[in-house]
N, C-alpha and C positions, 0 to 999 in steps of 0.2 A: 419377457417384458424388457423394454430400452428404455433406458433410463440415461435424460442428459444434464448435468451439474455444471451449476454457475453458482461463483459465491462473487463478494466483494468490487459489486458495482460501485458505491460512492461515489453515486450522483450527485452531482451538486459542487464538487469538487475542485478549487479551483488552487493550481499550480503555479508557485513563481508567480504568482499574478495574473498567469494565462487561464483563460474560462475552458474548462477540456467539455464542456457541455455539449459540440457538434462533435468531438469524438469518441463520445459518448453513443449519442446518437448513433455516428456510424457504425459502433463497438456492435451495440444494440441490433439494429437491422442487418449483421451478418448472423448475432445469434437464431436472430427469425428464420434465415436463409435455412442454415445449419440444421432446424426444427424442419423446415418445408420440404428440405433433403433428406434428412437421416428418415425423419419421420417416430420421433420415440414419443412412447406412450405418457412420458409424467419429464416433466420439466422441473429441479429440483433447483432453488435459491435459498442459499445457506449464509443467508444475512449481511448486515453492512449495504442494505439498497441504496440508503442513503449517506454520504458522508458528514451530516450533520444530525442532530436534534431537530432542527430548524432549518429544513432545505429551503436553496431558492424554487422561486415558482417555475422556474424553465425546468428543475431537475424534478418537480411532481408533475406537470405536464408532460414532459419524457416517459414517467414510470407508468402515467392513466393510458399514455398512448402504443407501452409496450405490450400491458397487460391487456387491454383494448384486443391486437393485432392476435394476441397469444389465443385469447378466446376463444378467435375465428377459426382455430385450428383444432382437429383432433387430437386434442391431448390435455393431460392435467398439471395443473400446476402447483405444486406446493413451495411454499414460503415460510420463511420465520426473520426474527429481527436479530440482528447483530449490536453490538456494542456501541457503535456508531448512531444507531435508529429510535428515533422514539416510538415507545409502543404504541400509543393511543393514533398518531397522525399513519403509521406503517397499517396498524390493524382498520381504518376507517374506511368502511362500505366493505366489511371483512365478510361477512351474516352473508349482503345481497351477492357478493362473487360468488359465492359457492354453486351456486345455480348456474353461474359458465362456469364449471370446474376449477378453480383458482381458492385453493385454501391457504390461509394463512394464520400465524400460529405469532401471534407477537407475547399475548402475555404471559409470564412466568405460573403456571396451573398445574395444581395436583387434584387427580393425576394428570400428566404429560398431555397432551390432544394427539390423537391417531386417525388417520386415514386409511384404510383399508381397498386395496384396489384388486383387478382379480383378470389373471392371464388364462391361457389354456393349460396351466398347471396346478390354477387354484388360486387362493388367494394371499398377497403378500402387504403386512402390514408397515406401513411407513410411519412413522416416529418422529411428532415436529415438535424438537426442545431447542426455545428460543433461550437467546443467551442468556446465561443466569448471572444474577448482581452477587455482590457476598449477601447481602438483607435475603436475599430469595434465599439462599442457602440455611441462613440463619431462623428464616420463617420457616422451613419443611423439615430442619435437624428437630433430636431429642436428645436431651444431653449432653454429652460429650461425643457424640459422633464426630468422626473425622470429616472433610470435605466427599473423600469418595465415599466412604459409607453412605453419605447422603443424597448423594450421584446416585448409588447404585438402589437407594429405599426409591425414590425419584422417577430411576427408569422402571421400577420394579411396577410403577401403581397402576400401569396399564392396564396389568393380569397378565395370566398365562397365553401362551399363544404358540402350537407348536408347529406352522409354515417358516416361511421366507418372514424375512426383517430386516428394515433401513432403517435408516436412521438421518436424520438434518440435526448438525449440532454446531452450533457458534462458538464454544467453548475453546481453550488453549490444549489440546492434545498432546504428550508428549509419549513417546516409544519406550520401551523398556529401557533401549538399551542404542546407543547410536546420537546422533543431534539431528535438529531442525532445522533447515536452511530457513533465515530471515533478510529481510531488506527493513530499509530507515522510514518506508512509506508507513509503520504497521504503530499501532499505537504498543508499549514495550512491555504492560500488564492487560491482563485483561478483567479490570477492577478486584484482582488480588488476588483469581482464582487463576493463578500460571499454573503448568503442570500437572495435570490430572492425565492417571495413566491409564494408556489407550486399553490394556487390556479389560476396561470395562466394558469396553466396546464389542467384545468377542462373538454376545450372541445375533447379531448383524450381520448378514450377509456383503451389506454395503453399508460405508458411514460415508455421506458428503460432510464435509465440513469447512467451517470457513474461517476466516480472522487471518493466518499467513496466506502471503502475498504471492509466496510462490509454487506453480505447483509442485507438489510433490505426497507419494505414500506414506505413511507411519506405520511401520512395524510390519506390515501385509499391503498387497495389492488393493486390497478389499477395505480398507480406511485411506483414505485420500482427501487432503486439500484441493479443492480447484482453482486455488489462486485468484487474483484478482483479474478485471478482465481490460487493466491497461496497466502500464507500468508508471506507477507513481512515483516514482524515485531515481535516482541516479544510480541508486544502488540495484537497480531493476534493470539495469542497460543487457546483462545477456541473459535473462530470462525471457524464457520461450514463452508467450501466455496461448495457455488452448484450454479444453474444454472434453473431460471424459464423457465419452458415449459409451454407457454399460451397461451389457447385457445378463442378465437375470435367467436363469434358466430353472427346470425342475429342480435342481439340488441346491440352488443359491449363485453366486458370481460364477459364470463361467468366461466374459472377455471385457476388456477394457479398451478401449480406440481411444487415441487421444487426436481431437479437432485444432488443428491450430490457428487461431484469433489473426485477425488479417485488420491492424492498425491504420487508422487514418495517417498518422504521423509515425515515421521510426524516431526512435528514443537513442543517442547518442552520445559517447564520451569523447571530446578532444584536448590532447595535448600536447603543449610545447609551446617553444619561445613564439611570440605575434607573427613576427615575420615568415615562418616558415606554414601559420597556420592559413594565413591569409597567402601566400601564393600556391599552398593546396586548395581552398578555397575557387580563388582564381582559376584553377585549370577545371574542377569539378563545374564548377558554376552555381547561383545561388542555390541553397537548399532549403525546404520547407520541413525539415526534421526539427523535432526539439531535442536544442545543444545543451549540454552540460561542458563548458571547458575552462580546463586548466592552464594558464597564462604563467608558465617557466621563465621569461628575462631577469636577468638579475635588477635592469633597472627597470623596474615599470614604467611601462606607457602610459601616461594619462587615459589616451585616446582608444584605447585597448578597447573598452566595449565598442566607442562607436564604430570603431573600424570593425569589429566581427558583424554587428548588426548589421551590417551594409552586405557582408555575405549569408548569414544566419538570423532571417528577420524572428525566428523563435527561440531565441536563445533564452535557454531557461535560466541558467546561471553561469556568472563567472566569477573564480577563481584567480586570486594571484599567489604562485606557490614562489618563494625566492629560494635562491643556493643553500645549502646548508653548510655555511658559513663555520670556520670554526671562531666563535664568539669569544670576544677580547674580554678580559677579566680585571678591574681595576682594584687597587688595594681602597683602605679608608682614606689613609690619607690622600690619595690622589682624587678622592670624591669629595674632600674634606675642603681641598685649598681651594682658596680664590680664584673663580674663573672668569671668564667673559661668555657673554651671552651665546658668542658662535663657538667659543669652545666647549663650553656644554652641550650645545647642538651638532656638533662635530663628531665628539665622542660618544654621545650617545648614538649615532650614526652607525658608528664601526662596530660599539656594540650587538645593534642589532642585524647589521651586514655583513661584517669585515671587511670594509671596506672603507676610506675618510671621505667624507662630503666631497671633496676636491675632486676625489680618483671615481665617483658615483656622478659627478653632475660638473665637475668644473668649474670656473670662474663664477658664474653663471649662478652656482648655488651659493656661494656664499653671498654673492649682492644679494640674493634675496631673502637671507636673513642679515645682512646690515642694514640694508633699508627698512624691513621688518621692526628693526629696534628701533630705527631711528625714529619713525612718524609711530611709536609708542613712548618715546620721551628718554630715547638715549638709557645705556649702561646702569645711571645711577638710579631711574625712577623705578626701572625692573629689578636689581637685588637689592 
């Protein structure tokens, strides 16, 4: 059996203020391609479809139109909701999909919902546990149970079962022993349940999981993130994003191919002083990538953005990083005495530069704090 894992779509999603809705879209119609070529039997979404509670309409019209396409194809689909999703609007027309093969698993239920599929090896049951809140934890504990204990009464209520076993889980997974690669796109708890360790996970042949951003295994081949399937973040610039194709065999996991995701937009970091960015710029020619850059002059450019936007019409963000300075230190009394308006303004200058107004802007800058004071009523009306 082939088996291929998507988690953390987050549709709906909108970056810097940019709508990633069409690269979404095109995110989307290569995973179909991927599905029309590999051709694997069960299509696995390990939550976060939506990046809201409350998606826009273009990001639920997206999702009817993927699921739509998925349909038409031989294969099955299972789903659950992630931390991101609201159950009620994720699980709606949940009942009539079943009937195209499209199961979905949003709300928190004991026991667990299971889907049971069946290769020329027999049958292997798939395990759809949607994210759990601490309240869902709190409703299926007795006691003083621990969180895992709870996890594991939880995975337990399925019954016994002694084939192949998946598993979809939204949850925060952590390895024994080792760390997690994270990016800043990811929310930083996952409502309180961080750290549940993977070793609950053992009687699994395969666990797709979702919630990190990037991909990567936990502890074994056979537990794997699939990462999100665009790079949200700055901090996502050299993450590969793709897509396991895994295959299932009579004794459990026997290979894993990893598909690599083919972006509407690359995702980019630049930096350094304007000048030097804009005449690399210049030679490249514009680009339709989204920028993330860092602006190094010691004196900023006012004009800094408009000038990148003129070569970078996606510029996600900019940054202005100045020298590090070694910062001047004043005693009390020198904060104490009487000054003048531009000598306040002066020194707090150097402070934060090291550098005096004069030696950062010249003449130039102090007219524009004497005229400053002046049409606010002169020296005496300000101290």
């Amino acid at each position: 059996m082939k088996l291929l894992a998507v988690s953390d779509l987050h549709l709906g999603r909108r970056q810097h203020e940019f709508d990633l809705i069409e690269d979404q879209k095109h995110i989307l119609k290569g995973i179909l391609d991927i599905c029309i070529e590999k051709k694997p039997d069960v299509l696995l979404i390990a939550g976060d479809v939506y990046d809201s509670a409350l998606p826009p309409r273009d990001a639920v019209s997206l999702l009817d139109d993927f699921l739509f396409e998925l349909a038409r194809l031989p294969l099955k689909v299972l789903m659950i909701s992630g931390n991101h999703d609201s159950r009620e609007r994720l699980n709606y027309g949940g009942r009539l999909f079943e009937g195209s093969g499209i199961h979905i698993a949003s709300e928190a239920e004991f026991p667990v919902k299971t889907v049971t599929l069946n290769d020329a090896h027999g049958p292997v049951r798939f395990t759809l546990l949607p994210y759990l809140r601490p309240a869902d934890i709190r409703r299926f504990s007795e006691g003083d149970e621990t969180v895992p204990e709870t996890l594991t009464k939880v995975l337990d209520s399925v019954g016994e079962f002694t084939g192949r076993q998946v598993i979809l889980s939204h949850q925060f997974w952590l390895p024994l022993s080792g760390d997690i690669v994270r990016c800043d796109s990811e929310t930083p708890t996952v409502g309180g349940l961080d750290g549940l360790p993977v070793s609950l996970l053992d009687r699994y042949c395969y666990a797709a999981l979702g919630h990190i951003h990037t991909p990567q295994s936990v502890g074994r081949s056979g537990v794997r993130y699939s990462g999100s399937i665009l790079k949200y973040s700055a901090s996502e610039v050299h993450s590969e994003k793709s897509l396991p194709l895994v295959s299932i065999g009579a004794d459990g996991l026997e290979d894993i191919e990893l598909i690599p995701l083919k972006p509407l937009h690359q995702v980019r970091r630049i930096r350094g002083p304007l000048d030097e960015l804009c005449a690399a710029a210049e030679k490249e020619g514009i680009s339709n990538d989204y920028i993330y850059a860092v602006v190094t002059d010691p004196i900023p450019d006012p004009n800094a953005r408009r000038r990148l936007l003129f070569y970078y019409p996606n510029l996600m963000e900019m940054k202005i990083e100045l020298p590090d300075y070694e910062r001047t230190e004043f005693s009390g009394e020198t904060l104490t005495r009487k000054k003048t308006i531009s000598e306040w303004f002066d020194e707090f200058y150097m402070m934060q530069n090291g550098i005096s107004l004069e030696e950062g802007f010249g003449d130039p800058g102090a007219d524009v704090i004497n005229k400053a004071v002046e049409s606010a009523g002169g020296e005496e009306a300000l101290l």
